[in-house]
N, C-alpha and C positions, 0 to 999 in steps of 0.2 A: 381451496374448496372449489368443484368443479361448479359450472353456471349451465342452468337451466340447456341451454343448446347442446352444452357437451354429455346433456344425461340422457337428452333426445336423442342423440347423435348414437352411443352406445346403445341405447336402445334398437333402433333401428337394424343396428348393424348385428346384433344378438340374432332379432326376429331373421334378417335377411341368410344370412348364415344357417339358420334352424330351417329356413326354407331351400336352399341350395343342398343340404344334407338330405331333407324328407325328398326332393325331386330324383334324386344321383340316383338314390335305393329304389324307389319306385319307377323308374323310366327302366333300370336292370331289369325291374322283376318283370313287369308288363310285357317288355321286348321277348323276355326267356316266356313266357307262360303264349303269349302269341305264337312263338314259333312252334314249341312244341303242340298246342293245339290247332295249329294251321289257321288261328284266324287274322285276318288283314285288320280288322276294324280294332283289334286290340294291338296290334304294332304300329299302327297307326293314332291311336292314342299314346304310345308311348312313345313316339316321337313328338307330339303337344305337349306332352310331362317335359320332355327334356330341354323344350323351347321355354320352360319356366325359367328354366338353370339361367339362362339368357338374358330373361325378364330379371332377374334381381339382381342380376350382377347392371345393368343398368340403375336401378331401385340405386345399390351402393356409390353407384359413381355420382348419383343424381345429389344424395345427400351428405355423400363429402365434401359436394363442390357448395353446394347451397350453405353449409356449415361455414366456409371460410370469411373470415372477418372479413371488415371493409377494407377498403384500399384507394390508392389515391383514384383509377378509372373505374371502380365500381363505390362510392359513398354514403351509396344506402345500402351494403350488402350484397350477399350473393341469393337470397332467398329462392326467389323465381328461379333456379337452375330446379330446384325439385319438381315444376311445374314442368321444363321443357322432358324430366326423363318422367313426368307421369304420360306427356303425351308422347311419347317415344313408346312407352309400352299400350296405349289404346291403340296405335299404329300397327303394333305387332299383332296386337289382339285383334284387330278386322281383319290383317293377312292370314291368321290362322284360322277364323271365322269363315271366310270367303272360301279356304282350300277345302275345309271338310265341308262347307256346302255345296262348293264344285263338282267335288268327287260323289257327293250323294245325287248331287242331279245327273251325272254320268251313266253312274250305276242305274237308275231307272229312267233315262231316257235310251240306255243299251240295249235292254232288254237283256235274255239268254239267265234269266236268273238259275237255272236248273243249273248249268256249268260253275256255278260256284261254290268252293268248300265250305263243307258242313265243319263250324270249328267243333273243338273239345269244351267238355264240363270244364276244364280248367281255366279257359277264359273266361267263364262266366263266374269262377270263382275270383282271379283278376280284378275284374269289372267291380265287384260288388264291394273287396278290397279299395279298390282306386278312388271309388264313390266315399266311403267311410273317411279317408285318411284327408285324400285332398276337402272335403268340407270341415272335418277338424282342421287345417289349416287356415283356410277362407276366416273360420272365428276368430282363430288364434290371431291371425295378423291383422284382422279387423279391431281387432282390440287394440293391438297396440297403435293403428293408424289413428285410430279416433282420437286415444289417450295424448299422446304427441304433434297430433295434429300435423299426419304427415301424407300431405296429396299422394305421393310417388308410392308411400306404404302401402295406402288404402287401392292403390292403382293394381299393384301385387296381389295384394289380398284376391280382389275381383276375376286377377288372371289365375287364382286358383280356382273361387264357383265356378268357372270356364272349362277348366279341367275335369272338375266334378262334373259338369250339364254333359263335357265329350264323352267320360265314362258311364255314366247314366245313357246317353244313346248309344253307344259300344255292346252295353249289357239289353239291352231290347231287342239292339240287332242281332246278335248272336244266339237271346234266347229265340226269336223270329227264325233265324235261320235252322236253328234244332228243331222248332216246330214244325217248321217244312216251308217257313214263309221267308225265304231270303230277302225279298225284297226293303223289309223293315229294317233294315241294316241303312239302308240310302235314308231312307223318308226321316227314320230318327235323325241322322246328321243334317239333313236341311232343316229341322226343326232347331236343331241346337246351332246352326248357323245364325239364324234368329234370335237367341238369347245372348251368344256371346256378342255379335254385332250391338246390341242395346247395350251391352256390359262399354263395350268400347266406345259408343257414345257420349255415356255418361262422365264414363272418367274422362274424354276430350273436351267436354263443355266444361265440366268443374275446375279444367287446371289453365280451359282458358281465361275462366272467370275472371282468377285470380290473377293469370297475364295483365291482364286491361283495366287495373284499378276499380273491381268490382266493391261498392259500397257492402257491406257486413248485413244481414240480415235485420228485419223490423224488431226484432224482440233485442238484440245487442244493442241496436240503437237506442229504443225506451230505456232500457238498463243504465245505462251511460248517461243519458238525458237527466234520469233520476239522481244517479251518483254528483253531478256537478250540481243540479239544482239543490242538494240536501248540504253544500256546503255552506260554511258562516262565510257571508260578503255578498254571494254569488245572488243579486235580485232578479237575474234571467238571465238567456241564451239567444242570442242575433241569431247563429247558427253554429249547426254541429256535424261534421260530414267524415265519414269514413270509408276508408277503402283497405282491400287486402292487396297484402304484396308475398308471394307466396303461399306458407303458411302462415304469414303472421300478419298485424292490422297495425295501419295508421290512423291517427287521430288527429282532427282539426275540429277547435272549438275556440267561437267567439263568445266570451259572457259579457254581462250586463255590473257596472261595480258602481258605486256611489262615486261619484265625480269631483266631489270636493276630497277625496282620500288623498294620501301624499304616494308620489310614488314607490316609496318603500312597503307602503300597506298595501295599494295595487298589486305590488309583485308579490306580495306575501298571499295574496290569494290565486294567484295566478301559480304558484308552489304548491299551495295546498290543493287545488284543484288537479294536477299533472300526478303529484303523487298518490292520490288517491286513486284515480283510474290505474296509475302502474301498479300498482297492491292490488286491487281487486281485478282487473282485468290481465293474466299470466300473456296471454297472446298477441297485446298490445307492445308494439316495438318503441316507437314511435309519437309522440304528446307534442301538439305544438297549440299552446292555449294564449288569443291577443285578449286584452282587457277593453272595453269601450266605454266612455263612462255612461253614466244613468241619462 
């Protein structure tokens, strides 16, 4: 029977796959619909499309390696590998962030807009395709990141809205430039320089969180706090302190036990207490519960 990791693990590797295939088709098609319509700002998204291919094949190595059991120089796991290729991909994400913001401050700090080609209807058909598809992906893999609880998925995910935000400025500029106003082809990409750069933020703070033994949020804790106090033995809590180690949580609780108990009954609470958090908390790795007496 396969264990929770190894169905995470396929999972992942399904989504990542389903994203490597959607990128291949659409970076072709963009590339071909650009050229034939002569416009730059759509070959130039499909060169960000094709930088996805990239992004997940990281995404894959992040979480084959995070997957590997313990070992004698790693004993808590490989977890945190998922963390270092979520911030491997926010890295790539501000470099592609920065180039099309670059290139939009170029283009209007140039001037000479009159000199630049008027693309075709077909980019603009591209564009609105590119927008559709890559945000049906952004859900799709959002779904499974949530579901799995996987930083490096969810990291993916984002570098697709990314994709979406460059084809949504792609299609402004192009219809801008059919309108007669080339210059909106720049200003949209310094705007979307902007949203992906936040994109790549976020996902670098959340997986450093998890780097540096970030405590779990207030509401998991009350949860937890609940679940041990509603145990038979358990007359209170010295303290309860949690941290995430990649995607998943460690746990350390000290409870409060009747002090005339024998040691056999102590550890029997101390049992019951560890297994009931591993039952009801799926993402919890890790239980280490001391006894003190009353």
């Amino acid at each position: 029977m396969k264990t929770e990791e190894q169905i995470n693990e396929k999972t992942a590797m399904q989504v990542s796959m389903v994203s490597i295939l959607v990128n291949v088709a659409l970076s072709a098609g963009k590339f071909a619909a650009g050229a034939l319509a002569r416009s730059g700002a759509m070959i130039s998204d499909a060169v960000h499309s094709a930088s996805d291919v990239f992004s997940t094949f990281v995404v894959i190595v992040g979480i084959r390696l995070s997957g590997k059991k313990a070992d004698r120089d790693h004993p808590y796991g490989h977890e945190r590998m998922e963390c270092v290729a979520a911030i491997v991909l926010a890295v790539v994400l501000a470099i592609t962030g920065l180039e099309i913001g670059a290139g939009g401050m170029q283009k209007i700090l140039g001037g000479r807009y009159e000199e630049l080609a008027v693309p075709g209807a077909l980019a603009l058909a591209a564009a609105v395709c590119s927008v559709l598809v890559k945000e049906g992906m952004y859900w799709y893999t959002r779904f499974y990141a949530k579901k799995i609880k996987s930083p490096a998925l969810m990291a993916d995910a984002w570098h697709h809205r990314s994709d979406s935000l460059s084809s949504v400025g792609a299609f402004i500029g192009i219809l801008g430039a059919r309108l007669g106003f080339p210059v909106m082809d720049a200003a949209a990409s310094v705007i979307i320089c902007a949203f992906i750069l936040k994109a790549a933020y976020d996902i670098f703070q959340d997986a450093i969180d998890k780097m540096v033994d970030k405590a779990c949020d207030e509401d998991t804790e009350r949860r937890l706090t609940e679940l041990v106090m509603a145990q038979q033995g358990v007359k209170g809590i010295d303290s309860l302190r949690t941290r995430t180690f990649g995607s998943r949580v460690y746990v350390d609780v000290e409870i409060l036990a009747d002090g005339n108990l024998s040691l056999y009954e102590s550890h029997a609470i101390a049992e019951r207490v560890h297994d009931e958090i591993e039952a009801r908390f799926k993402e919890v790795k890790h239980i280490m519960v001391h006894v003190n007496p009353c």
